[in-house]
N, C-alpha and C positions, 0 to 999 in steps of 0.2 A: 262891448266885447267884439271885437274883428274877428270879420269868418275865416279860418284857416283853409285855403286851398291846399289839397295834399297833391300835387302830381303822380299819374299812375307810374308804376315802375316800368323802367322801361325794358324790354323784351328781345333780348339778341338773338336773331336766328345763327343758321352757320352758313359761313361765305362757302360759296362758290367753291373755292381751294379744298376748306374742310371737308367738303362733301364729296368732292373726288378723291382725297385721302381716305374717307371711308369706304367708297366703292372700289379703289383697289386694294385695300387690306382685305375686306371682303370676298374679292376676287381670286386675290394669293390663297387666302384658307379653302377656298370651294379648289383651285388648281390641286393643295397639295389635299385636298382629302379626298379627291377623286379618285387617286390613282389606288390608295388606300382602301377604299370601299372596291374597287376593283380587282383589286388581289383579297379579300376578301371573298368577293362572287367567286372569283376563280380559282381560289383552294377548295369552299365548299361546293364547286362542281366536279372539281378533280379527286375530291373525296368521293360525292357519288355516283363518280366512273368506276373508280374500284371499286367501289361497293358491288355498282353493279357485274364488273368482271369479275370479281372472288364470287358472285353466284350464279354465272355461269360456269366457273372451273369445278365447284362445290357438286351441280349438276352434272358434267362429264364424269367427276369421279363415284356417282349414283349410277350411272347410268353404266357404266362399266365393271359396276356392282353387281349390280340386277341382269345385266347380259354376258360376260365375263371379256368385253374390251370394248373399247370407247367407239363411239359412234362413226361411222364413215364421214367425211367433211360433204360428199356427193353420193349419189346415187345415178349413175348412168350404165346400168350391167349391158347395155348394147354394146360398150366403149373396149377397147384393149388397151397396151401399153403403147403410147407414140401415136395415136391415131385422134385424130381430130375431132372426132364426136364426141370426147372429153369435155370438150371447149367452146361447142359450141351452143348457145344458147336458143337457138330456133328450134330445137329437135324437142324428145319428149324425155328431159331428164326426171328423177324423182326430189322427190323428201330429201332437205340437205340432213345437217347436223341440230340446227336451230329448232326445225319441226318435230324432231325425234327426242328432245330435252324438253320439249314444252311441259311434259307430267314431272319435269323434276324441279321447274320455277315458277310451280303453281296453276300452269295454263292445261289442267287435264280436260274441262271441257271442251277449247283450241284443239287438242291433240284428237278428243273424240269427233271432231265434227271434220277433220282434213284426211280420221282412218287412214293413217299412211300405211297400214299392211295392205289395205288394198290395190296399191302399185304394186306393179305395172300391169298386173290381172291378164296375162297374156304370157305364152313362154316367151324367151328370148336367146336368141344364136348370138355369143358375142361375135362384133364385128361386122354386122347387119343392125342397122337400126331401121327400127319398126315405123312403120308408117303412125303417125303422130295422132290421127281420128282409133286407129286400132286398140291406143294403150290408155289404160283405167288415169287420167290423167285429175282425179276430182279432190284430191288434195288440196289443188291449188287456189280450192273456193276460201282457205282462208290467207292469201296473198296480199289481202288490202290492211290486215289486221294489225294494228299498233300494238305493239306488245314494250310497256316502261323498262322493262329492265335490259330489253337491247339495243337503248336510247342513252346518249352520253348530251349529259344536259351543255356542254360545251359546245356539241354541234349545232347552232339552228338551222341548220343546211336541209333536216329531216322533218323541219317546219314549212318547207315546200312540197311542189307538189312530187306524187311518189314517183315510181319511176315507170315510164306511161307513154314509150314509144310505140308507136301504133306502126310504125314502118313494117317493111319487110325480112331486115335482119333485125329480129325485135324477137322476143317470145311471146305466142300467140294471143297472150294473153296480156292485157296492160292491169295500170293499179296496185304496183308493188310497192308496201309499205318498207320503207326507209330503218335502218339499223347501222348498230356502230362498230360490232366486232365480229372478226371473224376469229375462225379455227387455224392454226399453222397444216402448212404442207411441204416442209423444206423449204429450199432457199431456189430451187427447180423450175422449169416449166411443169407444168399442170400437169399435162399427159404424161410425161417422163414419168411420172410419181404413181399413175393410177395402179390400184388393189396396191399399195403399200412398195410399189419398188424403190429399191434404191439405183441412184445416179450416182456416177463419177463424175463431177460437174467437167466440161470441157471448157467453156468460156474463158477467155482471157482475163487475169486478176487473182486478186488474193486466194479466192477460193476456188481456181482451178487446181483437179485433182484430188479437192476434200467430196467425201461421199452425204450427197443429201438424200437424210433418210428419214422420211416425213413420220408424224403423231399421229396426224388423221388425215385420207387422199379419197380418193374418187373410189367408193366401192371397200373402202376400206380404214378400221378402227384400231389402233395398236394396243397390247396390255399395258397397263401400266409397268408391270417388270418388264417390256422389254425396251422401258426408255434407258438404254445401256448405259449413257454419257450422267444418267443422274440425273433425277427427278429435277433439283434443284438448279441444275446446270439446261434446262431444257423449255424451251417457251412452248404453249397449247394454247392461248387464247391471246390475240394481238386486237389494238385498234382499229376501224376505218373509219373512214370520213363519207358524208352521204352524198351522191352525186350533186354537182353543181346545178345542172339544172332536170326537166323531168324526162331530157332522153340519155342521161350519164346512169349509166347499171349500177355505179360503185355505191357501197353501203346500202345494199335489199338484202333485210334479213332470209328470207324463204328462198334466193337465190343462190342455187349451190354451187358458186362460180369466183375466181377467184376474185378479187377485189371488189366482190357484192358481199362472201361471206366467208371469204376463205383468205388470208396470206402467205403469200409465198416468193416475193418476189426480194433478189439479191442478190444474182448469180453473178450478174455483171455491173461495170461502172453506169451503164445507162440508167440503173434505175437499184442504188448500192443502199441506202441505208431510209430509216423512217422520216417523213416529212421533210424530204428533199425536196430543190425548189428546179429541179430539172424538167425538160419538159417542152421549153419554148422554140426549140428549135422541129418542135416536129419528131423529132428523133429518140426520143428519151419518156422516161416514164412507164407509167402503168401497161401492159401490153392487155388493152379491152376490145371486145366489139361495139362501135357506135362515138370512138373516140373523132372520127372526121367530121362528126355531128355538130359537134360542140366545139371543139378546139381551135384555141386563139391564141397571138403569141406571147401573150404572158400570161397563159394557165400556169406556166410553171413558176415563175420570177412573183407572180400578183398572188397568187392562191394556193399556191403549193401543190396542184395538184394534174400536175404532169402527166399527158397519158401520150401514146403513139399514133401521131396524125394519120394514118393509113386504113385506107376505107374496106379492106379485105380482113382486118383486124377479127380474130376472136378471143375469148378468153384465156388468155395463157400466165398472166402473171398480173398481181399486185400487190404494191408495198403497204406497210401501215400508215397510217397517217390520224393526224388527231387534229385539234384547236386547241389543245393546251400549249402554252409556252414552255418549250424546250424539250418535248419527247413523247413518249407511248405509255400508256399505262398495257402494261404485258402481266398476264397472269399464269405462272409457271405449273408446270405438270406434280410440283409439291404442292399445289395450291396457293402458293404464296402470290402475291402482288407486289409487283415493281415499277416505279416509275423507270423507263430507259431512253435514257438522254440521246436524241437526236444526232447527238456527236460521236455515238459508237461508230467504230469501224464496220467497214464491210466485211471484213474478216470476221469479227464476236458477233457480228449479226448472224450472218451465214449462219453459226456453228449455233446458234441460241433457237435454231431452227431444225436443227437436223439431231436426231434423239441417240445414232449411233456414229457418228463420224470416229468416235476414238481422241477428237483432243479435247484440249482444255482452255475456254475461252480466255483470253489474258486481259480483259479488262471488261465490263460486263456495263461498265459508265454509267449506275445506276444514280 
């Protein structure tokens, strides 16, 4: 009987070719599921942005339960109408809006240990402001404090360091933890607005001659019935974005100034609607103190977040801005939450800011 050789079978790998066809098939699915998983992230972070602003509007409207009108946006009783101690952030301001809700979003220990009735512990003359060592200033022991719910998981900007300029136009204290929204104050300069006035806006643009007639201002909290234009028609709590780096002011919760925790800015084309990319030319944008710090010339074109190159700059105005693609999560004085698309006018912006002007926005670009 002859031994039968069986030959082993033979074994084809895959060429060359096949194997680059699998790593760009591979490629195309990872390409298109990325962007998939990324809209993904970024509905459920834009979900718990308003989550997190429907509880702070929830909060304002406790809060004006319990004291019979919503919280002041600042505390500067030194300050008058038009006078620059509104604005300025060296001096010895108090307890914004954020510090004064903290028993209403759970943070009552926070609130006990910053005793904000114990500002300013000292009389006060408006229109004299007090020497800064003079006034009960011990609130501000909890300035470093992260608090999650006035964190918009979209920003990581508030994942750097806080805001920590040690300069001379700085307030005197550094280590202010980072936050996302502030309080409306009209569409105004700052000061124009303090203890609740109204402006006839003068500026050049759509909204000259409509009256901006702030929710909450410096020194001052409005009722809810006297948002005359309708609750529903009326923005109270807006976006920010946290400063770029740790000598930019914008987005500091405990900071009661406008574009740290306050918005207000609209009056004019320089700086018209939410997450504008103005800015580069020096001229446009945010009107902050500490903008000559930072500013490069595509803050406005690269990052969206445009402020006024001018080194005499203080506090006067800022816009909303977010990291979501295509608008603001705005939380209305009904309570409700809207997304508002980046493409409203300057005009419905304006008027979405101001709680008595008398009109009626004509497109709200939700």
């Amino acid at each position: 009987m002859k031994n039968v050789v069986v030959s082993p079978r033979s074994r084809r790998g895959f060429t060359l070719i096949e194997l680059l066809v699998v790593i760009a098939i591979i490629a195309i699915l990872i390409g298109l599921l990325l962007p998939a998983v990324q809209k993904v992230r970024e509905a459920a972070a834009r979900t718990k942005c308003q989550n997190n602003i429907k509880q702070l509007g929830l909060a304002l409207h406790n809060y004006e339960s319990a004291y019979g009108q919503l919280p002041p946006a600042s505390q500067v009783p030194y300050a008058k109408v038009n006078q620059d101690s509104n604005l300025d952030f060296t001096l010895p301001f108090g307890p914004n809006w954020a510090v004064l809700i903290l028993p209403y979003i759970e943070q009552d220990n926070l609130y006990r240990q910053a005793s904000p009735q114990s500002y300013p512990g000292i009389p006060i003359t408006p229109g004299i402001v007090p020497p800064y060592n003079t006034v009960n200033n011990s609130w501000r022991q909890i300035r470093g404090t992260t608090v999650p719910t006035f964190l918009c998981p979209s920003d990581n900007s508030h994942d750097q360091q806080p805001y920590s300029d040690p300069g001379a136009n700085a307030p005197p204290e550094t280590g202010w933890a980072r936050g996302n929204y502030g309080v409306t104050c009209g569409f105004e300069d700052y000061d124009h607005q303090n203890g609740g006035a109204e402006y006839i806006c003068k500026s050049k643009g759509p909204l000259k001659g409509v009256v901006a007639s702030p929710v909450m201002a410096a020194n001052f909290g409005s009722r809810i019935t006297d948002i005359m234009d309708g609750t529903s028609n009326t923005a109270m709590v807006a976006e920010l974005r946290a400063g770029i780096n740790n000598l930019d002011p914008r987005g500091t919760w405990a900071l009661g100034f406008p574009s740290a925790s306050i918005v207000n800015a609209g009056r004019a084309p320089y700086n018209p609607t939410p997450n504008n990319s103005l800015g580069d030319s020096g001229s446009d944008g945010d009107e902050i103190q500490n903008c000559s710090k930072f500013w490069f010339a595509g803050i406005g074109s690269k990052q969206r977040m445009g402020c006024i190159n001018d080194p005499g700059a203080i506090m006067t105005s800022g816009m909303s801005r977010s990291n979501h693609s295509g608008g603001v999560n705005v939380c209305f004085a009904d309570g409700s939450v809207h997304f508002v698309k980046e493409t409203i006018s300057e005009y419905n912006w304006g008027l979405l800011l101001s709680k008595r002007d008398g009109l009626i926005p004509t497109d709200f670009d939700f």
